[in-house]
C-alpha positions as CSV (number, residue, x, y, z in Angstrom):
1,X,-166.2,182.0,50.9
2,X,-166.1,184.2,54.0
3,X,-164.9,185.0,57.2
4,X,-167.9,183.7,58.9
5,X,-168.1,180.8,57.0
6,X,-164.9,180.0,57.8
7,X,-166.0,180.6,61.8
8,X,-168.4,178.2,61.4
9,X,-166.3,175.5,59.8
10,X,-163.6,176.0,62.7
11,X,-165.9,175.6,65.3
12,X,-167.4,172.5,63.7
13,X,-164.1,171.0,63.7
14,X,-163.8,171.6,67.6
15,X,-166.8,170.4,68.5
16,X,-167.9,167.8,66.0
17,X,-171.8,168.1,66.7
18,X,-173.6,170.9,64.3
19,X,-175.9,172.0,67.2
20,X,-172.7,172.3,69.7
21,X,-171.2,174.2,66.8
22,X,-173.9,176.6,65.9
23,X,-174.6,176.8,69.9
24,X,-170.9,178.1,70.1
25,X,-171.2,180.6,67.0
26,X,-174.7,182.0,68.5
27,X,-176.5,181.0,65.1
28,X,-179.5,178.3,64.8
29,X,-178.2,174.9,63.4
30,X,-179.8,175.3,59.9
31,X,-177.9,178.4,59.7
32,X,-174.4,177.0,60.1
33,X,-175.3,173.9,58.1
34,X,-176.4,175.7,55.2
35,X,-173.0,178.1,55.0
36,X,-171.2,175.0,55.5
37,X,-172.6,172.8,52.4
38,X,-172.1,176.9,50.7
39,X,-168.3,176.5,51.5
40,X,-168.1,173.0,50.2
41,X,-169.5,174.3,47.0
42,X,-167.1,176.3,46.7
43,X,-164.3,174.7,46.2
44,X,-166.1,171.5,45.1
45,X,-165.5,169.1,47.6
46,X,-166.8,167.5,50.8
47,X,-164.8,169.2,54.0
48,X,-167.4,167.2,56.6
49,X,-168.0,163.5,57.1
50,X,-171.4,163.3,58.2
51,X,-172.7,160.4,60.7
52,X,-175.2,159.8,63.5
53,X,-172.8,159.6,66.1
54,X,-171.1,162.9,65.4
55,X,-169.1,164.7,63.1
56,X,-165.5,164.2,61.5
57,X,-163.6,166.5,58.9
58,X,-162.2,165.0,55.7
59,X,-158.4,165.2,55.0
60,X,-159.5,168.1,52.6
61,X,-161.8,169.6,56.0
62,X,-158.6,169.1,58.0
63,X,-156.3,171.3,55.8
64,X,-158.8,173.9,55.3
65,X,-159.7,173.7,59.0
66,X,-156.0,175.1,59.5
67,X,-155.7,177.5,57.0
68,X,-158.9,178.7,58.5
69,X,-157.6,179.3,61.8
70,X,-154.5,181.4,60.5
71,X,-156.8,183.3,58.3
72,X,-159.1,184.0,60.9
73,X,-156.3,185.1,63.3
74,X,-154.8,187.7,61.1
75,X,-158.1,188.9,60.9
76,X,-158.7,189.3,64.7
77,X,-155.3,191.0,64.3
78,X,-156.2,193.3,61.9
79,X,-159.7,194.5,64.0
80,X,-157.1,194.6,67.2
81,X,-154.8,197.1,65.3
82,X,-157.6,199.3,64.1
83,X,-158.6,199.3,68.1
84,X,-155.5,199.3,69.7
85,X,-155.0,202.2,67.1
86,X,-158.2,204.2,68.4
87,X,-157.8,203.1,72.4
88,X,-155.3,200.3,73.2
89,X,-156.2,200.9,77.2
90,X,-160.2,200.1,76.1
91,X,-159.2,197.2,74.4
92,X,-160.2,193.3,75.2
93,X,-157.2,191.8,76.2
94,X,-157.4,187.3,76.7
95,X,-155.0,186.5,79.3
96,X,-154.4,182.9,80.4
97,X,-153.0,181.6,83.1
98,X,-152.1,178.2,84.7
99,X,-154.1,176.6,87.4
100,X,-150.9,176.7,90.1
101,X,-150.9,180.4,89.9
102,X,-153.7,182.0,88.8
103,X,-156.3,181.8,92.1
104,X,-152.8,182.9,93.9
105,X,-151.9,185.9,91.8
106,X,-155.3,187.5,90.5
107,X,-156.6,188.7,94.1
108,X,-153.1,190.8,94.1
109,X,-153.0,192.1,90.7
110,X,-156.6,192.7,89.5
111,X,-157.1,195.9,91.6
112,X,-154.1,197.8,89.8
113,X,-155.0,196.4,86.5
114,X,-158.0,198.3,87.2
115,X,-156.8,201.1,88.7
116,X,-153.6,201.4,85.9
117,X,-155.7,200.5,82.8
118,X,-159.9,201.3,84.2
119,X,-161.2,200.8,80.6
120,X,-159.6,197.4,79.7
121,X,-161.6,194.6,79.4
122,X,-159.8,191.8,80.9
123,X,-160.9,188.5,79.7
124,X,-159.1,185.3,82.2
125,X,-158.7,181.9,81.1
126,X,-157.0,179.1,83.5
127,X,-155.5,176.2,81.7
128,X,-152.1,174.2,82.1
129,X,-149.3,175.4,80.3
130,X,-148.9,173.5,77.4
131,X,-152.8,174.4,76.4
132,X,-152.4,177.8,76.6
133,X,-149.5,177.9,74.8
134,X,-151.3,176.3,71.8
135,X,-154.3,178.6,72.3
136,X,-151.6,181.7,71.7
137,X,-150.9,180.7,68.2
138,X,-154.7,179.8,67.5
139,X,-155.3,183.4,68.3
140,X,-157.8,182.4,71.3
141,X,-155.5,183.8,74.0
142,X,-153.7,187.3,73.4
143,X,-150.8,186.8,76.1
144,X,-150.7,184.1,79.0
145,X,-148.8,183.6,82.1
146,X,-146.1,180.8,82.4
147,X,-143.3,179.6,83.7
148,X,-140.1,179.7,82.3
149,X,-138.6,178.2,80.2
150,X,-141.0,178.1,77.2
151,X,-139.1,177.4,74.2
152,X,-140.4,179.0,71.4
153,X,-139.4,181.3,68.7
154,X,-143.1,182.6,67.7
155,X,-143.6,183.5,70.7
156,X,-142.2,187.4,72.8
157,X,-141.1,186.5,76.5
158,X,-141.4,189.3,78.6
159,X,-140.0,188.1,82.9
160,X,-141.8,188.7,85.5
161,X,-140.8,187.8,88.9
162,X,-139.3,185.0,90.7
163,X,-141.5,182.9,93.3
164,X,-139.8,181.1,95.8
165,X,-141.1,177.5,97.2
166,X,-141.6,176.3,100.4
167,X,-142.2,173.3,102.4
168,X,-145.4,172.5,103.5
169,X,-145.7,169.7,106.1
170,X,-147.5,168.5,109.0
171,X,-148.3,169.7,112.1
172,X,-146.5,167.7,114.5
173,X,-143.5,167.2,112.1
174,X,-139.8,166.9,113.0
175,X,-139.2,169.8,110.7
176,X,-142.2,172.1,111.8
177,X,-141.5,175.1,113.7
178,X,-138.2,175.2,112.5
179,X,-137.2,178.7,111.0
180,X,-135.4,177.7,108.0
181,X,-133.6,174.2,107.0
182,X,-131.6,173.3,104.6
183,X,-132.6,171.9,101.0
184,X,-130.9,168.9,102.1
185,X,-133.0,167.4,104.6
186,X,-135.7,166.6,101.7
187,X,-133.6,163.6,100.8
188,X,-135.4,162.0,103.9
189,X,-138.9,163.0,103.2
190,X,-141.6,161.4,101.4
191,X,-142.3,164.3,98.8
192,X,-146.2,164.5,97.4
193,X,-146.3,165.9,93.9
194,X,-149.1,166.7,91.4
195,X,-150.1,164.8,88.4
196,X,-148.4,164.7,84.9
197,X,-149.2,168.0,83.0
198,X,-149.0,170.1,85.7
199,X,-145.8,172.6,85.2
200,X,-145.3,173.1,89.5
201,X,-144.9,169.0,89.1
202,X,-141.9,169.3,87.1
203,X,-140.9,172.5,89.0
204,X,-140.7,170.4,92.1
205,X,-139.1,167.3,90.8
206,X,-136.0,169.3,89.6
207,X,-136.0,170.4,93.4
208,X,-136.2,167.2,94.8
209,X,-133.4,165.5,92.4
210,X,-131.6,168.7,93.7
211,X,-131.9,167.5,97.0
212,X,-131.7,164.1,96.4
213,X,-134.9,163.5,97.9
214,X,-137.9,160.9,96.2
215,X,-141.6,160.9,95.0
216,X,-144.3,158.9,97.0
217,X,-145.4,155.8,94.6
218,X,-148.5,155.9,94.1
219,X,-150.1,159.0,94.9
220,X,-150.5,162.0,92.2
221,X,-152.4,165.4,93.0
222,X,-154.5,166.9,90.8
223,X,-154.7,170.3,92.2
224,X,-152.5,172.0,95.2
225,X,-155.4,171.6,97.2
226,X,-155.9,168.3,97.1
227,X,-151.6,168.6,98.5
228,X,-152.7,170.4,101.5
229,X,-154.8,167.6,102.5
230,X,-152.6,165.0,101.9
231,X,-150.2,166.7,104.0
232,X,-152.8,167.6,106.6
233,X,-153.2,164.0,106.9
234,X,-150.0,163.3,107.9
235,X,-149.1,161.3,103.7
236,X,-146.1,163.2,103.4
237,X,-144.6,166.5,102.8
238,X,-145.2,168.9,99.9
239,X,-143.0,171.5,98.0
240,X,-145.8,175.3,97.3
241,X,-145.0,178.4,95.8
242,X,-145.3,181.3,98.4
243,X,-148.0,182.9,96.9
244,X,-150.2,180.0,97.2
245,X,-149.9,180.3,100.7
246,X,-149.8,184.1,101.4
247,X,-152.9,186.2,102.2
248,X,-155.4,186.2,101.3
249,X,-154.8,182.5,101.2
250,X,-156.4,181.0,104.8
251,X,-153.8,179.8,106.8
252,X,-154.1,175.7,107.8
253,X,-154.1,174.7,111.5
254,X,-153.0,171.4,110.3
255,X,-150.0,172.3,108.5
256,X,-147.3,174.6,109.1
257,X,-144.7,176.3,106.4
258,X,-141.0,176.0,106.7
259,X,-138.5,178.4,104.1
260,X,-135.9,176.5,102.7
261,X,-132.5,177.3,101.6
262,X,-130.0,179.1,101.0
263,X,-130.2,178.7,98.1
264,X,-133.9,179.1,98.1
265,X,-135.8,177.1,95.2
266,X,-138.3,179.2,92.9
267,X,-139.5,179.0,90.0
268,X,-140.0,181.7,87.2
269,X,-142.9,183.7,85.9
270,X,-143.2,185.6,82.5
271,X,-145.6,186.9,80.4
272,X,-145.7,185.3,76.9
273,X,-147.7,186.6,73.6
274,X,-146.9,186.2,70.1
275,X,-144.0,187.9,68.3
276,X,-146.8,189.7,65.7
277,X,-149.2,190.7,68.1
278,X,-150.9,194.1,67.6
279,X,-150.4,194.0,71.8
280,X,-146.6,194.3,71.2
281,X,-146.3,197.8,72.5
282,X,-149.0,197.8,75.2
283,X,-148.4,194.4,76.9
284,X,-145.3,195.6,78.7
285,X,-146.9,198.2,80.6
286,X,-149.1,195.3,81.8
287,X,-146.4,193.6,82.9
288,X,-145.3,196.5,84.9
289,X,-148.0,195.9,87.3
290,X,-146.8,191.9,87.8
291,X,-143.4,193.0,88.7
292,X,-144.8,195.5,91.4
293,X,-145.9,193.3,93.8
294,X,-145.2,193.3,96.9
295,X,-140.8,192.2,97.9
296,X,-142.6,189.8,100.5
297,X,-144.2,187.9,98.0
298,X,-142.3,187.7,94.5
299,X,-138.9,188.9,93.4
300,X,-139.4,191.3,90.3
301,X,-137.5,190.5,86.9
302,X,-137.0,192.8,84.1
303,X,-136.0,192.2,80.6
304,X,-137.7,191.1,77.6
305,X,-136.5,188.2,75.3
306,X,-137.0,186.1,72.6
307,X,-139.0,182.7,74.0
């Protein structure tokens, strides 16, 4: 038994199909078959249920399957040390983010990361929140991007800044053109929110119960683009978060942006990696360039606490 056997088992079990699977671990098929009937040898019994229409792990498969991922993230952790060790600013670092901020945040971060850290191999991966928290403790992200509050004691929570929201409604609308209004005048709107999964979703609804105000039956988002046109078209109003419409974000000629408040709603961003990670010490100086952009935009946080 060995590290790349147990690669190859792993990957089997995510994607059920021997030729996805060796595909994925950049091997032929026969290759990843034969180490796989190896590892069953060694212990002596079947791990994979074999059947034309795909692949499924036995009970025994399943167990080993998650020892296999712990064992194969200590190792990764143990090659990061030796690296991080050597260089930690040349290092590959996986950073995830989800889909309601990360097209809004890269274009004013990525240029400093480069500038602070020019030999660091940024690797980006956009999922929703709950996905990339779970890909933290398989070991395929090394730190993500979240809102608060993530509760989890595995995991280091290191704040970021606070985004506000805004209302986002249509041109033509009693409330465009107005400076500032209260939270309040929400409980008369028809708010349009995105679909189940999506953290800005429940971000917004804790506004609108705030402000009294109610959902539109019927109608989910599933992306805060797909919001701007419903609001373009005159289906309601929406709740963004200022970066998602700040330059270098294209201003709409069919919508216009109100601020709301005091108090202004927001939402919270931190950085999030596990509590063992060989990143420990160098992921806060990472997080240094988050909380340096620009007042306009984001409010910087500071602190570092147990998730």
């Amino acid at each position: 038994m060995n590290l790349r056997s147990l690669e190859y088992l792993v990957a089997l079990a995510e994607h059920h199909h021997f030729r996805k699977a060796a595909e994925a671990c950049f091997v032929s098929q026969p290759t990843l078959s034969t180490q796989i009937r190896k590892l069953e040898r060694d212990p002596g019994v079947e791990l994979v249920e074999r059947n034309p229409s795909g692949v499924l792990l036995t009970p025994a498969g399943e167990a080993i399957v998650a020892r296999a991922r712990s064992i194969l993230r200590e190792a990764d952790g143990i090659r990061q040390i030796a690296r991080l060790h050597d260089d930690p600013e040349a290092a590959s670092l996986r950073l995830g983010i989800f889909p309601t901020l990360a097209p809004y945040v890269l274009p004013h971060v990525m240029a400093p990361l480069r500038e602070r850290f020019p030999r660091l191999q940024l690797m980006l991966a956009e999922e929703k929140s709950d996905v990339l928290v779970q890909q933290i403790h398989d070991g395929r992200l090394d730190v993500a991007l979240l809102a608060t509050p993530i509760v989890d004691r595995g995991l280091h929570e290191e704040l970021l800044f606070d985004e506000e929201f805004v209302l986002a409604v249509p041109s033509g609308h009693p409330l465009a053109g107005r400076g500032s209004v209260p939270i309040t005048v929400l409980a008369d709107e028809t708010i349009l929110l995105l679909d189940e999964g999506h953290c800005l979703r429940d971000q917004a609804l804790s506004v609108c119960h705030l402000a009294g105000a109610s959902e539109r039956d019927g109608f989910r988002a599933t992306s805060l683009e797909t919001l701007r046109h419903m609001v373009a078209s005159g289906a309601g109003v929406t709740l963004l978060p200022r970066l998602a419409v700040s330059p270098p974000v294209p201003a709409w000629d069919d919508i216009e942006i109100v601020e709301l408040g005091p108090p202004r709603p927001s939402r919270q961003i931190a950085m999030y990696w596990r509590s063992s990670s060989p990143f420990g010490e160098f992921l806060p100086r990472v997080a240094e360039v988050f909380r340096e952009m620009p007042d306009r935009l984001v409010r910087p946080l500071g602190g570092a606490r147990d998730a």
